[in-house]
C-alpha positions in Angstrom: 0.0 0.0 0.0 1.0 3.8 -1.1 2.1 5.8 1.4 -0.6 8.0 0.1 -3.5 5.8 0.1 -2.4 5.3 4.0 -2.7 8.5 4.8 -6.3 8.8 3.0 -7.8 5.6 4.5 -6.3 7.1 8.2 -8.1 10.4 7.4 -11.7 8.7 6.9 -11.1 6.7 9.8 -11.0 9.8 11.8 -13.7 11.3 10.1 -16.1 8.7 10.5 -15.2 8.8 13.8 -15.8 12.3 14.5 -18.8 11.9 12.5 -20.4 9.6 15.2 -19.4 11.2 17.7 -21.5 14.4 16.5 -24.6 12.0 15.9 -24.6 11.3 19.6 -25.4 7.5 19.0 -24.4 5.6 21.9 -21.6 3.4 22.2 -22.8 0.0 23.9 -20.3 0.1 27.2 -20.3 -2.8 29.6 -21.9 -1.0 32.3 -22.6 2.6 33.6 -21.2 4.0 37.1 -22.1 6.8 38.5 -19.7 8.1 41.6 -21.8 9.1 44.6 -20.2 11.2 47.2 -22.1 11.6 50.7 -23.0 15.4 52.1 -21.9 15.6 55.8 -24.5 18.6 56.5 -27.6 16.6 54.9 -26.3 12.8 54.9 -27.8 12.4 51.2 -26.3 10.6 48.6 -25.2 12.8 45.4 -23.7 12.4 42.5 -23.1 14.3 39.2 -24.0 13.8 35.4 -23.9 15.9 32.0 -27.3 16.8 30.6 -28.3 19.5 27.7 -26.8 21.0 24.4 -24.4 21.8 25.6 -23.2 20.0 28.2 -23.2 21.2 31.7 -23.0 19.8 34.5 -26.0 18.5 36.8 -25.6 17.5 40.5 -28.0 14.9 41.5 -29.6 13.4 45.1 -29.7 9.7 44.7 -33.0 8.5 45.5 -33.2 4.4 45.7 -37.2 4.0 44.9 -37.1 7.2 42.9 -39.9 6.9 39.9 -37.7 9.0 37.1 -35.1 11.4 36.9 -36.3 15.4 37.6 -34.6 18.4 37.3 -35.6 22.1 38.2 -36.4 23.6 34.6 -37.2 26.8 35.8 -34.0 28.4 36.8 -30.9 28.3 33.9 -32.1 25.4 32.0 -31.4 26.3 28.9 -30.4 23.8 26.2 -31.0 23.7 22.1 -31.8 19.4 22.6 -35.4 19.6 24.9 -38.1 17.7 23.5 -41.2 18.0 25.2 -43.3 14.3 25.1 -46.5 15.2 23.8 -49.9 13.9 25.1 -50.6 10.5 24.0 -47.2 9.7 22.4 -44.9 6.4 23.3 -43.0 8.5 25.9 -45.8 9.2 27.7 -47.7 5.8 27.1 -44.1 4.4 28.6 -44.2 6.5 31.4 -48.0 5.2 32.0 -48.6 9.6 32.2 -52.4 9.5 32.5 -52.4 13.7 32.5 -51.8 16.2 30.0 -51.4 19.8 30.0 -53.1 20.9 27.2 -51.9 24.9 27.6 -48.8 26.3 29.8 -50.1 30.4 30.4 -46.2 31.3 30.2 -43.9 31.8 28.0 -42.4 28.4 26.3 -39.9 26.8 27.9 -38.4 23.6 28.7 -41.0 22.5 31.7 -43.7 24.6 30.3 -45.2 23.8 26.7 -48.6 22.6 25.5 -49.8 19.3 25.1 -47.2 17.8 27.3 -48.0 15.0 29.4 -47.6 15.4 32.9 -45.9 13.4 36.1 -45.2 14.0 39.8 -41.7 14.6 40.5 -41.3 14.1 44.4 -38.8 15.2 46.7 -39.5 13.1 49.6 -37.2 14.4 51.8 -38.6 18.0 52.1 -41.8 16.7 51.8 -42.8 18.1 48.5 -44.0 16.9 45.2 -45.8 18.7 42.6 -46.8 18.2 38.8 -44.2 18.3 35.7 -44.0 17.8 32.1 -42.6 15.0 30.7 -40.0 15.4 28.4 -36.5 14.4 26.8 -32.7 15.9 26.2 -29.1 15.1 26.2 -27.8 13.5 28.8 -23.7 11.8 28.9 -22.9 9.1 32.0 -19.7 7.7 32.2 -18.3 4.5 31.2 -17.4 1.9 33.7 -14.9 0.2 31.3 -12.1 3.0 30.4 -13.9 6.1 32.4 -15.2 7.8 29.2 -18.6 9.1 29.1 -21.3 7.9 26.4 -24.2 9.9 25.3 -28.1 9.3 25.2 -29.4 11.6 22.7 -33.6 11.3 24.1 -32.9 10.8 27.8 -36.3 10.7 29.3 -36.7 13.0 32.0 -39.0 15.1 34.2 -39.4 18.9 34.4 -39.8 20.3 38.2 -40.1 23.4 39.6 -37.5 25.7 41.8 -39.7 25.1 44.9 -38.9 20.8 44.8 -35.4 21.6 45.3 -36.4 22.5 49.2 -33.7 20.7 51.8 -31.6 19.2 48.9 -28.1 19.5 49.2 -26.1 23.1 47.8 -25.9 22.6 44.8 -28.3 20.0 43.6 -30.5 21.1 41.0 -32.9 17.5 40.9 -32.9 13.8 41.9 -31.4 10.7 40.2 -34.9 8.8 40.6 -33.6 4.6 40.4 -36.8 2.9 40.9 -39.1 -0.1 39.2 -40.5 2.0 36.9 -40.3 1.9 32.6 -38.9 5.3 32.8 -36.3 5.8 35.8 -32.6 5.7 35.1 -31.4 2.1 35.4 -34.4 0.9 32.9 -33.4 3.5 30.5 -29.4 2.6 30.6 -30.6 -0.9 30.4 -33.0 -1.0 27.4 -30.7 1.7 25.6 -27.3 0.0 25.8 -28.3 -3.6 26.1 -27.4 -4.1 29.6 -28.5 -7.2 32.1 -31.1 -5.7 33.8 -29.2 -5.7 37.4 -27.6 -2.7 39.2 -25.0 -2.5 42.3 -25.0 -0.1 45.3 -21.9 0.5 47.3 -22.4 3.2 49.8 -19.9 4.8 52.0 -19.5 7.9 54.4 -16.7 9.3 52.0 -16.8 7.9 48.0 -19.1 5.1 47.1 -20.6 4.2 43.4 -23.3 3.0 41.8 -23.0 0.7 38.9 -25.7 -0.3 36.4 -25.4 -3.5 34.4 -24.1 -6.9 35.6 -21.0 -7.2 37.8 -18.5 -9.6 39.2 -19.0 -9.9 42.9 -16.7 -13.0 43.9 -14.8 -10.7 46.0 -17.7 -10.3 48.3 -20.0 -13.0 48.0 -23.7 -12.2 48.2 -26.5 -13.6 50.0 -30.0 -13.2 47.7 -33.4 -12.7 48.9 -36.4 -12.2 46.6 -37.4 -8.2 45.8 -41.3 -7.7 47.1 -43.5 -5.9 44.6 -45.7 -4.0 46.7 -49.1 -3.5 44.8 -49.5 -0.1 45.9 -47.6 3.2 45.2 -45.4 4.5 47.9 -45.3 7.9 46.1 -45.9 11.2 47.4 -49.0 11.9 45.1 -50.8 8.2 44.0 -52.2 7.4 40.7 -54.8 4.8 40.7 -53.4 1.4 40.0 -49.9 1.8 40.2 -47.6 -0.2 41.8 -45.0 1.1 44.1 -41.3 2.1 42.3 -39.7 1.4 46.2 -37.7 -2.2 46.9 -39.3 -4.2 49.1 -38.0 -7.4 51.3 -39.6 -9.9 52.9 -38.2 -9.7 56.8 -39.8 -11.7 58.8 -38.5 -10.9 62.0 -35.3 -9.5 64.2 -33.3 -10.7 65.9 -30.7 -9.5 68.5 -27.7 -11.2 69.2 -29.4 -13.8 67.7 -32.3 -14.1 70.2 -36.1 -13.2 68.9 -37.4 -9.9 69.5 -41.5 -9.5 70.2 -43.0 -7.9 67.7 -46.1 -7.7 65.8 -45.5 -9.6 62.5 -48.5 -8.4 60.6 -46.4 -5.3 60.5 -44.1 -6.5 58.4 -46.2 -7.9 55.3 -47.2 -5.9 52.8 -51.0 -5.1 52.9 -52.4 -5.6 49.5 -54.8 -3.6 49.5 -53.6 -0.2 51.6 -49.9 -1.2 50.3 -49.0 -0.5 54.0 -46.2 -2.3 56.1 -43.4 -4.4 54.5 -40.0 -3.2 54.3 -38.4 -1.3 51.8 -34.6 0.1 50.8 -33.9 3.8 51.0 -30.8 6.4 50.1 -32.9 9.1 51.3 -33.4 8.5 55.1 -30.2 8.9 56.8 -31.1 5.9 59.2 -33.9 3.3 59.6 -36.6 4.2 60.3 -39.1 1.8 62.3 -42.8 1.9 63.1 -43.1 2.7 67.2 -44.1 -0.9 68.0 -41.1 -2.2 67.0 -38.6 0.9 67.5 -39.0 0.5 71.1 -39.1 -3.4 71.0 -35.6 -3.4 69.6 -34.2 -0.8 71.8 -36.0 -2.3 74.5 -33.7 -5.6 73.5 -30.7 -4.0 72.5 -30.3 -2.0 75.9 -30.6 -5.4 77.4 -28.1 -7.2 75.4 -25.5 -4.2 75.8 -26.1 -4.2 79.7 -24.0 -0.9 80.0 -25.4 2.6 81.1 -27.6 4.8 78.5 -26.8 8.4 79.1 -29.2 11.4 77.6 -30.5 10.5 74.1 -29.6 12.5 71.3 -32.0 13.2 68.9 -33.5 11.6 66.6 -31.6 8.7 68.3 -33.5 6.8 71.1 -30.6 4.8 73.2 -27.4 6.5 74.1 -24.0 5.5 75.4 -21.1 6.5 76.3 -18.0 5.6 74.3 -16.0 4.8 77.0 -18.0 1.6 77.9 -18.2 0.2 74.5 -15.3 -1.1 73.2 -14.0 -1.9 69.3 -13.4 -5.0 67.3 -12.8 -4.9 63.5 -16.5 -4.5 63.0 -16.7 -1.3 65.0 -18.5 -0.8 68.1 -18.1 -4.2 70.7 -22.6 -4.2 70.5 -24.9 -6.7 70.1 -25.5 -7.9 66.0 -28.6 -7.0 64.8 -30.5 -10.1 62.3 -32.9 -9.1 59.8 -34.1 -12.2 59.4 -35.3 -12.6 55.5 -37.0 -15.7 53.9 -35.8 -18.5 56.6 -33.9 -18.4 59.5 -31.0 -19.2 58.2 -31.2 -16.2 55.4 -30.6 -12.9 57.0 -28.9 -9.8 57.0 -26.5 -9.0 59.9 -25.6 -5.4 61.5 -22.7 -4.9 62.8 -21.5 -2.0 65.5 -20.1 -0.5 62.4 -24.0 0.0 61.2 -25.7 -0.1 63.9 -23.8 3.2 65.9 -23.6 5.9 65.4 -20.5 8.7 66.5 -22.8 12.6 67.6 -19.5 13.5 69.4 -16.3 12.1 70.8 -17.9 10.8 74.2 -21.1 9.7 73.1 -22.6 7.1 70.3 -26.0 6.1 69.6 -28.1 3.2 68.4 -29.0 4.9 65.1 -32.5 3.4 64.4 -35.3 6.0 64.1 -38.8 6.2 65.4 -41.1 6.7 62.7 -44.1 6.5 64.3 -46.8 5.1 62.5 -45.4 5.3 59.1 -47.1 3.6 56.0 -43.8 1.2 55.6 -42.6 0.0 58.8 -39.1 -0.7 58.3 -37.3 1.8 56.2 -33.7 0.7 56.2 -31.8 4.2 55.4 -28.5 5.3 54.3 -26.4 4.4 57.4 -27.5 0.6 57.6 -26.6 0.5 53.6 -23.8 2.0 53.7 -20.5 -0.5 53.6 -22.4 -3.5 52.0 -22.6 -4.5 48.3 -26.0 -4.4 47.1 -27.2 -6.1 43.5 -30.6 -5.2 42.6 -31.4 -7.8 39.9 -34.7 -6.5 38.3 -34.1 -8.9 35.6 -34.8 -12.1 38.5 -36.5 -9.9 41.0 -34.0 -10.3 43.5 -31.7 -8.7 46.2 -28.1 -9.8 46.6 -26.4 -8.1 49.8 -22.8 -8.8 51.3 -21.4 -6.9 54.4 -17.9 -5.5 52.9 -17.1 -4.5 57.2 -17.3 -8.3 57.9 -15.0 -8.9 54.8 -12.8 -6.2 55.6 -13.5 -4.1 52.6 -14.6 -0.9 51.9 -16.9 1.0 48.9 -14.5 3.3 48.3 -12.3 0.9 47.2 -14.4 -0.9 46.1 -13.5 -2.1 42.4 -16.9 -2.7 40.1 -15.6 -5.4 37.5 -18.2 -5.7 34.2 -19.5 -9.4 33.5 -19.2 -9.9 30.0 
């Protein structure tokens, strides 16, 4: 071959390749990870993507049982790729919308055009959820194989208002909704690069991640119990007949230091027809939360098993010690294991001191389990239980996989997500 025709064949290589590039079609990665970083003054879960035309860049709450991405589209959004999902159109027949705004009385705008279908984005943390338009733009997410980011040209996302952003973290502008819905993030990484449907969740006080797509997890071997679909939405504002987007397990009871608490067990099912009770998986409580009943049933217990002094609770804690009469072992504070006990006694998922305390100053550390009152789930397990065990959630077999990287001596910030082919 000519030197010359070298040179020409390189030169269309790199043009085709820029070419592609411009289309925005995606590249089919391995998997998708997003990097979540924890906010010491809120305790939520954050992390950042790239959305519009161009680019910019879009911090992000995490929240677990979140229905669909949302943004605020009031303030700055400003983009040349918005495409609003018009009433009655696959978008919104995929997003089972059952609303549409027929007329927006401002001026047009990303969030605010006619004959737009119409969702609830929910900021369950303030509490606040209101009605926005359904819509799609740009959005780039980075590779788990080499780092790079790939591009979705029609990400499917929701327009909120400036008010939903209420008791989010500085800085966060909307929340990374990764529930069991047709239209939240992991089901629209799955279906648009091919990916098993099955996502990981390694949370950590400093640097965790979030990986979507199938993953090697030999390193930390999991335990699997079956996801619950609970019949009724969990949602802030309900539409009739939908199901809830949260992830529900089957506990069946607790135990501490592997002795049976008294509780009432009807709590924990799932009512089919209220969609009360059950337990569910959150990034958005800090702790977990537990109906009364069995909040003071398990600190009742726990106190007993510890059998040192409680001094003055710290709120919202509900049993207090001092750190002086609680030693350390490699799994953190020398207290009593805590059992969820899942589909058989001999399936559960064990808290360690390292989960179970928590540090409000240098003298003093708390049980750090919440009374919720009478909540409609009645075991919320938050952020702080979460955090330091590998999580799969395998939507494809309906499934949980967990693994306590504390009791294997690991950690999520080092954690190293590995691709199965």
């Amino acid at each position: 071959m000519s030197l010359s025709i070298f040179f020409q064949l390189a030169l269309l290589c790199c043009l085709l390749s820029l070419s592609s590039a411009k289309t925005g079609r995606p590249s089919h990665p391995k998997g998708l990870i997003f990097r979540v970083s924890k906010d010491p003054s809120t305790l939520q879960y954050t992390t950042q993507i790239k959305q519009r035309t161009p680019l910019v860049p879009v911090k992000l709450t995490i929240d677990l049982g979140g229905q669909f991405l949302w943004t605020d589209c009031e303030k700055g959004y400003t983009t040349s790729t918005y495409r609003p999902a018009r009433c009655n159109s696959s978008p919104c027949s995929l997003a089972k919308s059952g609303n549409c705004m027929t007329e927006c009385y401002s001026p047009a705008r990303p969030g605010c055009t006619n004959n737009t279908c119409t969702l609830f984005p929910d900021n369950v943390i303030a509490p606040i959820a209101t009605t926005g338009t359904l819509g799609s733009d740009v959005i780039s997410v980075q590779s788990a194989l080499d780092g790079t980011h790939v591009t979705i040209s029609k990400f499917l996302f929701v327009c909120g208002s400036t008010s939903l952003l209420d008791k989010l973290s500085t800085g966060v502008t909307g929340m990374a909704g990764l529930g069991r819905t047709n239209v939240s993030m992991p089901s629209q990484f799955f279906n648009t690069f091919n990916l098993k449907r099955k996502f990981g969740v390694c949370l950590s006080p400093s640097n965790g991640a979030i990986f979507f797509g199938d993953f090697d997890s030999s390193t930390a071997p999991l335990t699997y119990t079956p996801l619950l679909i609970n019949p009724i939405s969990t949602a802030s504002i309900v539409t009739e007949g939908e199901v809830s987007a949260d992830y529900f397990i089957g506990v069946k009871s607790i135990r501490i230091n592997q002795k049976p608490i008294p509780i009432n067990t009807k709590l924990l099912s799932i009512n089919a027809t209220q969609g009360s009770g059950g337990t569910k998986l959150s990034t958005v409580h800090p702790y977990t939360v537990l109906e009364t009943s069995i909040f003071k049933a398990l600190v009742n217990a726990f106190v007993k098993e510890l059998n040192v002094p409680k001094v003055r609770s710290v709120a919202p804690f509900g049993a207090c010690f001092s750190s002086k009469s609680i030693g350390s072992v490699y799994t953190g504070p020398a207290v009593p294991t805590i059992d969820l006990v899942l589909q058989s006694k001999d399936v559960y998922w064990r808290i360690y001191g390292w989960n179970s305390m928590v540090e409000v100053s240098k003298d003093v550390m708390c049980l750090g389990f919440v009374d919720g009152g009478n909540p409609t789930t009645s075991i919320v397990i938050g952020g702080h239980q979460v955090e330091e065990n590998l999580l799969k959630i395998d939507v494809e077999s309906s499934r949980l996989g967990f693994s306590s990287l504390v009791y294997s001596k690991q950690i999520c910030a080092n954690y190293n997500f590995v691709a199965k082919s």
